[in-house]
N, C-alpha and C positions, 0 to 999 in steps of 0.2 A: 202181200202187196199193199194192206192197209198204210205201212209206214211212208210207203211211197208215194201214195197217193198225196196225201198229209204234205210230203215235200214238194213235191213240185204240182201239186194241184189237182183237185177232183176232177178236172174237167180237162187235164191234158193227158195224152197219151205218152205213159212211160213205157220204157223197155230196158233190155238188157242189151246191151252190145259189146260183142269179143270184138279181139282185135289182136294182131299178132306179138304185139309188145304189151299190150295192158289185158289182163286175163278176164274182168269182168267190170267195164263203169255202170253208171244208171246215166241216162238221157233221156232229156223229156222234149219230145215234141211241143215247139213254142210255137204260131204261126206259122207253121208249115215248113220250119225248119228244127233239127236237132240242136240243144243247146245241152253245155255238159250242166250235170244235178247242182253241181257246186254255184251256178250263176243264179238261180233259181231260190234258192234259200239264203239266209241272213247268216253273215259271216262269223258273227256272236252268236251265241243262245241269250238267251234276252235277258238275265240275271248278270250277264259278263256284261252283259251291253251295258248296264246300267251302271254296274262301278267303275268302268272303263268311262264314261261319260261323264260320272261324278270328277276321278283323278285329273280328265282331260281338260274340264272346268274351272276346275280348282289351277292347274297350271297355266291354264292361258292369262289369269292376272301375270305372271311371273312376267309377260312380255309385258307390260306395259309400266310403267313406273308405279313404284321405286324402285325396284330390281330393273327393268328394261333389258330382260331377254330376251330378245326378239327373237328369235329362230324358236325356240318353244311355241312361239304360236302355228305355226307351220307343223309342228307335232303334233297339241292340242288339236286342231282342226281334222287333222289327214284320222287323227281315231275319233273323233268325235261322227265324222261323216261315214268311217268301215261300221262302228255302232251300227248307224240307221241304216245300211245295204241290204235289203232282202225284206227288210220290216212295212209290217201293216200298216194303215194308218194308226192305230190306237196304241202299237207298240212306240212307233216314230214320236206320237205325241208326250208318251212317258220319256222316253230316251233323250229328247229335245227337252222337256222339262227339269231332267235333273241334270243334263249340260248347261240348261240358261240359269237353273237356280244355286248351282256351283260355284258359278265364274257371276254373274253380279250382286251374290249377299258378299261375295269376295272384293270383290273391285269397286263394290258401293259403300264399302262398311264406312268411309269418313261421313256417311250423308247420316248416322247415329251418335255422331261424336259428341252434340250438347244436347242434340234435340230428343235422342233416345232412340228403341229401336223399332218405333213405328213410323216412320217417315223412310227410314233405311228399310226396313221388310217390306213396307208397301211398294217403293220403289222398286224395287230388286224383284219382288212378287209381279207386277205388274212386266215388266220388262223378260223376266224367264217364262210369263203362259203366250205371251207373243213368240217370241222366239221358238217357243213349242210348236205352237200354230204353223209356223215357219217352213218347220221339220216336215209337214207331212208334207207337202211340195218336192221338198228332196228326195225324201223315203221313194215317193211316187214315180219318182223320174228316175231312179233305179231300179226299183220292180219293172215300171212300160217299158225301160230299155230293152230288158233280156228279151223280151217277146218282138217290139218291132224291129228292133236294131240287129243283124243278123252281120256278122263279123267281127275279129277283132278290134280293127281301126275305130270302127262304129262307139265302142266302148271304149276306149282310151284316148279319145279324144272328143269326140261331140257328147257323149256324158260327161265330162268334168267342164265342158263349155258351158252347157246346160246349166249344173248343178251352182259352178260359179255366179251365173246370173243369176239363180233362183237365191242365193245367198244374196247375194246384193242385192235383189229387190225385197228380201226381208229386212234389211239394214233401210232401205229407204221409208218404207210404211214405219216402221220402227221411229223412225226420226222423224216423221212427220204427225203422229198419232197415237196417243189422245193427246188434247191440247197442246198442242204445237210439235208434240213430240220430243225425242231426248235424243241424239244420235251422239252420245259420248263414246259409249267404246266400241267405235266402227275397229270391224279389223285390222283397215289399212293404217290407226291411228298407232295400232302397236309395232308397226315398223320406221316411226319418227327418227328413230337414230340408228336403224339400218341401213347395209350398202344400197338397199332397193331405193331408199327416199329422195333419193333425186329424180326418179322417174315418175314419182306426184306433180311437178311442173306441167309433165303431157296428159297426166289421165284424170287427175284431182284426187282426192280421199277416196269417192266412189271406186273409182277404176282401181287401185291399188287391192283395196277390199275384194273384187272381182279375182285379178289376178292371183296371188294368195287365194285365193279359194278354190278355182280354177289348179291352181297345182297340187293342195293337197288332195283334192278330186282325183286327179289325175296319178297319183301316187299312189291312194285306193284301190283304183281301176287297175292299176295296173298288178297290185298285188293279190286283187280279186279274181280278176282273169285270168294272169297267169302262173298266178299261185306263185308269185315273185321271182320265176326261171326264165321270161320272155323279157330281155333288157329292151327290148324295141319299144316295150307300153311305155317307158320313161322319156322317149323320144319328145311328147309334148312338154310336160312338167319342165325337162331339162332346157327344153328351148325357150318356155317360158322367166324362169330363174337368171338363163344368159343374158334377156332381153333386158333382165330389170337392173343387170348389174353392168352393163355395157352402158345404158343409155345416161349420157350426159343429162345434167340439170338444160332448161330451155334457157339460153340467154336473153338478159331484159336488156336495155339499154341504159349507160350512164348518164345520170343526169345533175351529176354533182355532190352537194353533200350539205351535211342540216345536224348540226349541234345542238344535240337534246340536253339538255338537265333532266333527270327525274328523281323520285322523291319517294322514299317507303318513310313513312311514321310512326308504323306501329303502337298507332293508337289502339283506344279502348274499340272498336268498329263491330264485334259481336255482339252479337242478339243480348245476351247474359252478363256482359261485358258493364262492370259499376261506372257510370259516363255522363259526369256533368256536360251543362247544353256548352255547347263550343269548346269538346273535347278535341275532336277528331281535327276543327280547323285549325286550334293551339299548338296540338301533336306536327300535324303536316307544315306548319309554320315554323316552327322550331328546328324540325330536321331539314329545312330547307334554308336554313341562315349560310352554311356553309358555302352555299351558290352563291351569294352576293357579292357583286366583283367579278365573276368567272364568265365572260363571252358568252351566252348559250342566245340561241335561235327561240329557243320556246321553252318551257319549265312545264311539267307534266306531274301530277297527282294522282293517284291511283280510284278506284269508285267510289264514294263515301267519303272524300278527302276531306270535306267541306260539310259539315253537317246541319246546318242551316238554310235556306233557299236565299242565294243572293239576288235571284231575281226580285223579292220583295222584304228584304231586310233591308234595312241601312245601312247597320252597322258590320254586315257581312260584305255587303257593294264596298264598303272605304276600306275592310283590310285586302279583299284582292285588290283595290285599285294600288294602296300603299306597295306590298308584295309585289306585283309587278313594274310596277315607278323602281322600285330599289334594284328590283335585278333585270330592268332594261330591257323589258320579252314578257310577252305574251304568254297568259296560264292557258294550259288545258285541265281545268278541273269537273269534276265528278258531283254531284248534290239531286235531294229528291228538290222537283219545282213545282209549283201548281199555278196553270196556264187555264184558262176557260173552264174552270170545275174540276179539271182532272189532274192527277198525280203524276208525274213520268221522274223517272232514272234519265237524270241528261248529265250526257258531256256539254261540257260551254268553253269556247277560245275565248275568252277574256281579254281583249285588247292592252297593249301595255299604256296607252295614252289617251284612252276614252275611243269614243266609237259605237259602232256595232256587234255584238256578244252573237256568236254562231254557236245553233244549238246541234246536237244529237240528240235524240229519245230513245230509247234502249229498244231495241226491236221484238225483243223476247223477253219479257222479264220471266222470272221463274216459277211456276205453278205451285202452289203451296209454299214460295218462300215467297214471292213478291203481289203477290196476288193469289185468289182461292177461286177457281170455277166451281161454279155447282153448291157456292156458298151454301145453299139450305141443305145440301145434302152433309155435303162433310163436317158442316155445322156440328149435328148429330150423333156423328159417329166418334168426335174428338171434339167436342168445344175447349176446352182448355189448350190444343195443342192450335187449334186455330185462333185462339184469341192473342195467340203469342205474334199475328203477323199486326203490325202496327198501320199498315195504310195498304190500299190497292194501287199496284203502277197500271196504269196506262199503255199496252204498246204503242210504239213510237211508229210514225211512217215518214220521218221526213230522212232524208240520203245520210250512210253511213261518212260523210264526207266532209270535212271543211278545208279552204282555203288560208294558207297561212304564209301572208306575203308570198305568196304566186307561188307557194308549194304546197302539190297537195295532202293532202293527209288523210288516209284512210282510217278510221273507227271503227272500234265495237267493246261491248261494254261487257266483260265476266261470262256470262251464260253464250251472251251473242257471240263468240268466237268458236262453239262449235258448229253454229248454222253456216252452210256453205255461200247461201246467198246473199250473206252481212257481207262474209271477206269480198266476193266478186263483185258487188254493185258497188263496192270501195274501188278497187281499181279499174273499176268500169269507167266511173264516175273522174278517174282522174290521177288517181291517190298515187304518189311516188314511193312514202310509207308509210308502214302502220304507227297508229300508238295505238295502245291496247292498258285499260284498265280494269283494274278488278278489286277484289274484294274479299278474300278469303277469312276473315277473323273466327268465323264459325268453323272454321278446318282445323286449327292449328294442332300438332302432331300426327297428322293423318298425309297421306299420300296423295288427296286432292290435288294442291295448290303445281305436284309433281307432274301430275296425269296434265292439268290446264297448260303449264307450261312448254308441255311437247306438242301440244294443238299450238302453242304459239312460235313453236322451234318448223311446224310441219307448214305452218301456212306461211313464213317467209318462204321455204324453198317451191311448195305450189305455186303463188305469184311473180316470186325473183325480185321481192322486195324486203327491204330492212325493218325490224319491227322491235319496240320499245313495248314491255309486257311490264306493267308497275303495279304491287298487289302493296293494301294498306300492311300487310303483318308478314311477309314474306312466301313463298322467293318470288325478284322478282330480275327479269333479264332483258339484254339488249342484244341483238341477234343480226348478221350479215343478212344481204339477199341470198344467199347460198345455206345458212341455217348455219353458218359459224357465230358460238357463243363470242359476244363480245366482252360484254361486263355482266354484273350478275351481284345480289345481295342476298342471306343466306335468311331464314325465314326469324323473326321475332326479335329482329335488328332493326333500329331504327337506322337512318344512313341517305347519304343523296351521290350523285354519280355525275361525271358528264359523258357522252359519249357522243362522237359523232357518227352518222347513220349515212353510208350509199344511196342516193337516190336512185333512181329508177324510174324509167316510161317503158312501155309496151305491155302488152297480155302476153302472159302463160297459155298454151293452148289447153292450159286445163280449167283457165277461167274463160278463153273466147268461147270454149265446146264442153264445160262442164254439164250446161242441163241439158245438152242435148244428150251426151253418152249417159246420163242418167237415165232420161225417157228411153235413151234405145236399148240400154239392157231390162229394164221394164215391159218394155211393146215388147220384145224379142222371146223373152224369157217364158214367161206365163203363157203367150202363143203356141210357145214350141213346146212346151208341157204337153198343151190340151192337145194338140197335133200328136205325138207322141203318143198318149192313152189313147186317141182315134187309132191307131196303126195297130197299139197292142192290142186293141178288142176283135180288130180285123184278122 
């Protein structure tokens, strides 16, 4: 009876039970109910578990660009979560570690591409002991199920509700923590150019992430409980999948239309990159001669485009004013500025005939690339790799937003397109659409600039606005409110484009109700855990 004990617990009563069709199970008395041996123990032995975790790691990059297989991630996940079923915390916490350290030394490796492979392991390290962390929430809410939960409904559906939320709310502390946090590769991110992604309109990235998590749960469950013969556990999963592929994009309203120019230079713009002063201006000026003459509404530069502060140069004030005087429209360019001591990453509308210059400040700039927190510490542990950052930015707090001739125009700068609450105070604010600049020169042959651009293909169809993504060294694209590729230039081309962009007014209900479905799978989730472990102790 020893082995028994061992399975389903020192402290529950097992037995034997016949039965006219099965000649001998084990069942363990859970709560005052028999639950069969199988629910009670971890679907792996914990050696499977772990190279099933590793493979299932390693393939969830596969969903996300540059391959963008999306359905692999639905795969990845549904065994990543059978792993942790049954497991302790301390196994959970292994089994989460080498699924998180899998999937982002994988999906992170462009963050080593100049800089080496300490900024890449640190990052990927730090992001897989979270994620680990994560796991034992999950692990937990599978073990307290078998005990409180007494049915099969009970499991095939309010456990993968659960487990989805506790996934999502790991995806949030993740994105928000340490220093501002990193939420790149939310789940929901790897289905940008699946059937599902029109259904981000109603939920936002959060909810997406949820669902997808929610069904491979549910997939689990179902193959846990009924050992894959009971098609009824699929009833939830399947309803879920229906909903995502039925549900139409949210319609915005049209509100016309706005003739962009934009502009890749493929100038020198990386860290390493040989760059006399007024490279990157010379670069962007040059591949933008092609425009002059051509209609546009506004002419658009990518982050970095302008590498001089024309707020206090001279001689950088007279070539935008010239550049814009030539091609009849207003820039939106990119440069570091220093306003009252401090440094910032600004966008500036550039008036075509003098004026007022409307600023952005970049809301996020990046931890270790644009700024170092903890300066004395990390000092120490890499001085030479921190002395490679040349100035500290500033976060920005002034609106993601400028006006441009009474059309609005939402912003965000590189990093700030994957924080949710840049794109939404954009269209809160007014914005009919986006331009989006960035900066990839540090990327070049890596799959980054791939991965940014699907945040930029995901957030028109969440909003149901048109959005202009312009990177100094490629790729950079121009996109419908519906996530239809319009135009597009291929990476370390220099080149300029025109396109015209759908306006749009109204909110997405994924941006009126994004932070609250965030808070409510957070309140909901962790609540109904610690509810749950109350019941199984009962």
């Amino acid at each position: 009876m020893k082995s028994l004990e061992d399975e389903c617990g020192r402290k529950k009563d097992c037995s034997m039970v016949s039965s006219p069709t099965i000649t001998t199970t084990t069942s363990c008395r859970l709560g005052g109910a028999r639950q069969p041996a199988h629910l009670t123990q971890p679907v792996l032995p914990l050696g499977w578990a772990v190279v099933t975790s590793a493979l299932a790691g390693l393939a969830l990059d596969t969903a996300f660009p540059e391959l963008g297989w999306w359905p692999i991630a639905l795969v990845s996940v549904t065994l990543a979560l059978i792993a942790l079923t049954g497991r302790r915390a301390g196994g959970a916490l292994l089994v989460g570690l080498v699924y998180g350290g899998a999937f982002y030394v994988t999906h992170l490796s462009w963050a080593g591409r100049f800089l080496g492979p300490l900024p890449w392991l640190g990052l990927a390290g730090v992001q897989a002991l979270l994620f680990a962390v994560g796991a034992v929430p999950i692990a937990l809410a599978f073990r307290w199920s078998t005990r409180a939960l007494r049915g099969r409904w009970g499991q095939v559906v309010v456990v993968p509700l659960l487990v989805g939320g506790l996934w999502t709310l790991r995806e949030t502390v993740m994105g928000s923590w340490p220093y501002g946090g990193f939420p790149w590769a939310r789940l929901g991110m790897s289905q940008a150019t699946s059937p599902f992604a029109e259904a981000v309109s109603w939920v936002g990235v959060t909810g997406m992430s949820f669902m997808i998590a929610t069904v491979c749960a549910g997939i689990g469950q179902w193959w846990r409980v009924g050992r894959g013969r009971d098609w009824r556990g699929l009833v939830m999963p399947a309803a879920v999948i229906g909903l995502l592929l039925v549900v139409p994009q949210f319609p915005t309203t049209p509100a016309g239309e706005l003739t962009v120019g934009w502009v890749q230079g493929n100038g020198p713009a990386g860290y390493f990159d040989a760059a006399a002063p007024g490279a990157m201006l010379t670069a962007q000026t040059a591949a933008s001669i092609p425009l002059i003459g051509q209609p546009v509404d506004v002419l658009v530069w990518p982050e970095g485009g302008v590498d001089s502060d024309p707020l206090n140069d001279a001689g950088t004030d007279a070539a935008l004013d010239e550049l814009s005087r030539q091609a009849s429209a207003p820039l939106l360019v990119n440069a570091a500025t220093r306003r009252g001591g401090n440094t910032y990453n600004t966008s500036l509308l550039w008036p075509a005939a003098g004026g007022v210059v409307q600023l952005f400040d970049k809301a996020n700039p990046v931890p270790f690339g644009e700024y170092v927190p903890d300066l004395w510490f990390y000092q120490r542990i890499a001085p030479d790799l921190i002395g490679l950052i040349g100035r500290e930015y500033t976060p920005g707090t002034n609106s993601p937003y400028v006006s441009l001739n009474g059309v609005g125009v939402g912003l965000a700068i590189c990093f700030d397109v994957i924080f949710d609450d840049v794109i939404w105070r954009g269209a809160q604010d007014g914005a009919q659409l986006y331009l989006l600049q960035s900066n990839n020169g540090d990327f070049r042959g890596t799959d980054e600039n791939l991965q940014q651009a699907a945040f930029a293909r995901m957030r028109a169809i969440e909003t149901g606005r048109g959005v202009v993504n312009v990177s100094t060294t490629g790729t950079s694209q121009a996109f419908a409110p519906d996530g239809t590729l319009l135009d597009e230039l291929p990476a370390d081309t220099a080149g300029a484009r025109v396109t015209t962009i759908p306006l749009r007014t109204g909110l997405t209900p994924a941006v009126a109700l994004g932070p609250w479905l965030a808070g409510l799978l957070a309140t909901t989730s962790l609540p109904g855990l610690l509810l749950l472990g109350f019941a199984a102790r009962r």
